[in-house]
N, C-alpha and C positions, 0 to 999 in steps of 0.2 A: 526574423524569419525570412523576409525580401534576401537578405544578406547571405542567409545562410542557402539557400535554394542559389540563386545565384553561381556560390562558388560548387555548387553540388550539381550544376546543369539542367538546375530542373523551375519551370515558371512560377512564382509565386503569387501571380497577379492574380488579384481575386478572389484571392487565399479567404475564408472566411473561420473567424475565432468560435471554436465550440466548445473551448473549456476551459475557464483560468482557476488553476486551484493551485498544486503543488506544482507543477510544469502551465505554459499557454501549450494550448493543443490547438493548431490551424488544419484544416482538410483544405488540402488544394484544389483550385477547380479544373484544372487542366489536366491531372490525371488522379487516379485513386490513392493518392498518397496522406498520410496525413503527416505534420511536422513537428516535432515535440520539444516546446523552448523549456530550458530548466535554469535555475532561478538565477544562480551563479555560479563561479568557478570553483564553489566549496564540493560542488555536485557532481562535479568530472570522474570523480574515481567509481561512486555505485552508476553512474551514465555508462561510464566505459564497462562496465562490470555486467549491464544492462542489455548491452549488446551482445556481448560472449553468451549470454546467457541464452537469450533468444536463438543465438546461432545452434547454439550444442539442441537445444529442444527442437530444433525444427529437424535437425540430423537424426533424435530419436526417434521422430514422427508422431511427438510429441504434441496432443491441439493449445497451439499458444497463438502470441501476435509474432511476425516477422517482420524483420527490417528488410530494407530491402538494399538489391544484391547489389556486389560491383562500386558499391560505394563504399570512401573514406571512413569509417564516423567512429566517436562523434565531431563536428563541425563545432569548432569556437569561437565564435563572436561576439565580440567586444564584452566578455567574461561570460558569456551564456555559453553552455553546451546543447549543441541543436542535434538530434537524432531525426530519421527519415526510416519511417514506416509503412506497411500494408494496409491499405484501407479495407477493414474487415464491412465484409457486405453482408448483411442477414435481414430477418421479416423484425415484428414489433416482440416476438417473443421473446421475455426474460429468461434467463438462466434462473436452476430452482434450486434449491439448498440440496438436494439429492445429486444432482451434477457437478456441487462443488464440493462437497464430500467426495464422491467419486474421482474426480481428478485430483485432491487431494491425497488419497490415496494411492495413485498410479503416481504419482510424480514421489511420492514419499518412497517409491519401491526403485527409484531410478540408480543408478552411479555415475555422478559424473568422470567427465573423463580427467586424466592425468594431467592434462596443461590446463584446464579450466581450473584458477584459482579463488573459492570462494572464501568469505571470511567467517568465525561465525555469528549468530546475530545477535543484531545491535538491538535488543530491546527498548532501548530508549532513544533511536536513532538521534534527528538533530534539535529533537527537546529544549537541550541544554542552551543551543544557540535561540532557539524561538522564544525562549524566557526574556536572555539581552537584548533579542533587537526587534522584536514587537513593540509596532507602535501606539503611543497610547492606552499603554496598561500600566494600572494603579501598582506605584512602588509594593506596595503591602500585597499585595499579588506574586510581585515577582518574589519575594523574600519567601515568602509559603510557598510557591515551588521549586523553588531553589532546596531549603528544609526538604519538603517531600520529596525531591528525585534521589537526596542526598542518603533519607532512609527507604528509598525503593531500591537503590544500589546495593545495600548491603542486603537486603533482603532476599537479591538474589542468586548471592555468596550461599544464600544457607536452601535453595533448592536441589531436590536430589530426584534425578531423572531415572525412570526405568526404562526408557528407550533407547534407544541406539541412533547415534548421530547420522542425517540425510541430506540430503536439498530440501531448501524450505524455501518456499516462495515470500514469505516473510513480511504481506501485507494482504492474507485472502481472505475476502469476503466477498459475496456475490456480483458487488458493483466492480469488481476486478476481475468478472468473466463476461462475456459477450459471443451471443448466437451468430456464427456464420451463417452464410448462403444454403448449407448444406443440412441446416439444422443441429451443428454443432456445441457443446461451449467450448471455448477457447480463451483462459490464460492470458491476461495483459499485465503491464507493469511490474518489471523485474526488478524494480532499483533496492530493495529490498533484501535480493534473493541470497543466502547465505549455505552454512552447511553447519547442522546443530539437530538439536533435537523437534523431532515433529510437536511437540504442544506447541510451542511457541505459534503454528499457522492453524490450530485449534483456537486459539484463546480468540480471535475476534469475533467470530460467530455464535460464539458460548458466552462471551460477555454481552454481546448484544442482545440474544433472549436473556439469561439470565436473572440480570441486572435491569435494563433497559426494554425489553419486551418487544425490541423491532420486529421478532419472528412469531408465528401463531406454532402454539405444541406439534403441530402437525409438520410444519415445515424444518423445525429444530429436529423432530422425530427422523424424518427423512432423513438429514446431514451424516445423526447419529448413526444410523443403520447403515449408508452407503459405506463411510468411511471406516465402523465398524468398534466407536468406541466414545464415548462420552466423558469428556474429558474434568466435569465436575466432580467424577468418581477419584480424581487424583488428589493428593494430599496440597500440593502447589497450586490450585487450582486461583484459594485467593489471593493470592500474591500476582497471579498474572492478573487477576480481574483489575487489581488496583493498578498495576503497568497501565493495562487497557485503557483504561477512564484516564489515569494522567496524561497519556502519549494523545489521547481523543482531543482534551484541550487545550495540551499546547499546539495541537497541527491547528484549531480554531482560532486559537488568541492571534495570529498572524495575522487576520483579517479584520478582527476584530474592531479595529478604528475607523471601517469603511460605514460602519452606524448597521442599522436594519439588522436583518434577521442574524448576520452572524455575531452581532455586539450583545443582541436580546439572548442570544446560545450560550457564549462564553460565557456571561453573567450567569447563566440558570447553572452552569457545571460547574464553574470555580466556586460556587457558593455550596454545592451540592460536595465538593471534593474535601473542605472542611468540615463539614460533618460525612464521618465513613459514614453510620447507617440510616440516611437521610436519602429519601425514595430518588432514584434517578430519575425526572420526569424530563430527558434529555431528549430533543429532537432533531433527527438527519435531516444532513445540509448538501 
């Protein structure tokens, strides 16, 4: 982070860590920036992809996160991809499942432009690698996921879309929007963002009531009404649920050797994931 500010002319002293998950996230102190370290050089290409993205949405006037202007990115150091963003300023209000329906919605009505190349989505993003190089997970673990992605792959060879391919944001669920200053929500994290069919940015919200019960009927009601469609009614539906639940703990298992709550998670789901209809008593980390 020091490294990458540095060659980007901006102070990093001070810098304090506000989120190590899938990227370190630092807010600097010396001005409203925040810095976003990604993990290695496997992540260069959705990073770079990441940034296009945010640009064309801020051009539509689009409420997302902005990078900020006049700079290189993203910044490479010593095999990290470093990006330089807008620190979004806002009160303690959460974003509500009716807001992210909503922007779901408007963004699914979008067209990207001609030079924007997106891909499209990777349902099971970098899974496959999180299986090999997590540490600390029982061989007989990895061989049951290995088997399961192997027949979630086929499985969705045999889905059949009625909708029409768009931009998808490709990882939405409410902890990927945040209230401006202005009372807004706004859109973060694009590494994800593809061009395919819209279920794919329904399914995490619908598997998390669903299946797992994060949301109260009233808050799934909202989603469903903003956006305008309930996506249970769809024949594919469980086929993304099990995507869902797989992709949920392989992004866990990563951590998983650091002991506490995410070793005591990944244990409750990998065992939950061998038996399909075995109650998800799964809890957010």
């Amino acid at each position: 982070m020091s490294a990458a500010c540095r060659s980007a002319g901006l102070d990093g002293e001070g810098a304090e860590l506000i989120r190590l998950g899938e990227n370190a996230l630092f807010r600097l102190a010396s001005e409203p920036v925040i810095v976003r370290v990604a993990r290695s050089s496997d992540y260069l290409p959705s990073v770079r992809k990441e940034v296009a993205v945010a640009r064309w949405l801020h051009r539509e006037g689009f409420p997302a996160g902005r990078v900020v202007e006049n700079l290189e990115q993203p910044v490479v150091v010593d095999g990290h991809p470093v990006t330089f963003w807008h620190l979004i300023r806002g009160d303690d209000r959460k974003p509500t499942y009716g807001e992210l329906g909503a922007l779901l919605r408007e963004l699914h009505g979008l067209t990207p432009p001609a030079g924007l190349d997106l891909p499209p989505y990777d349902a099971f993003g970098r899974s496959a690698l999180r299986i090999e190089r997590a540490p600390g997970i029982p061989e007989d673990d990895r061989r049951f996921l290995r088997a399961l992605h192997a027949e979630l792959r086929d499985a969705v060879t045999e889905l059949r879309f009625g909708s029409p391919r768009g931009p998808v944001h490709g990882d939405a669920h409410v902890q990927n929007l945040m209230v401006d200053d202005k009372g807004q929500a706004v859109f973060i994290d694009f590494e994800g963002f593809s061009f395919d069919h819209p279920e794919w940015d329904l399914k995490v919200t619908t598997v998390e009531h669903q299946s797992l019960g994060w949301q109260t009927p009233e808050q799934f009601a909202d989603f469903v009404s903003a956006y305008g469609r309930d996506l249970r009614e769809w024949s594919g539906y469980p086929t993304l649920r099990r995507i869902q639940e797989f992709t949920m703990t392989t992004w866990l298992m990563q951590n998983a050797s650091t002991g506490g709550r995410p070793a005591e998670e990944y244990a409750r789901r990998i065992a939950s994931l061998r038996d399909e209809n075995a109650p998800r008593d799964w809890r957010p980390l």
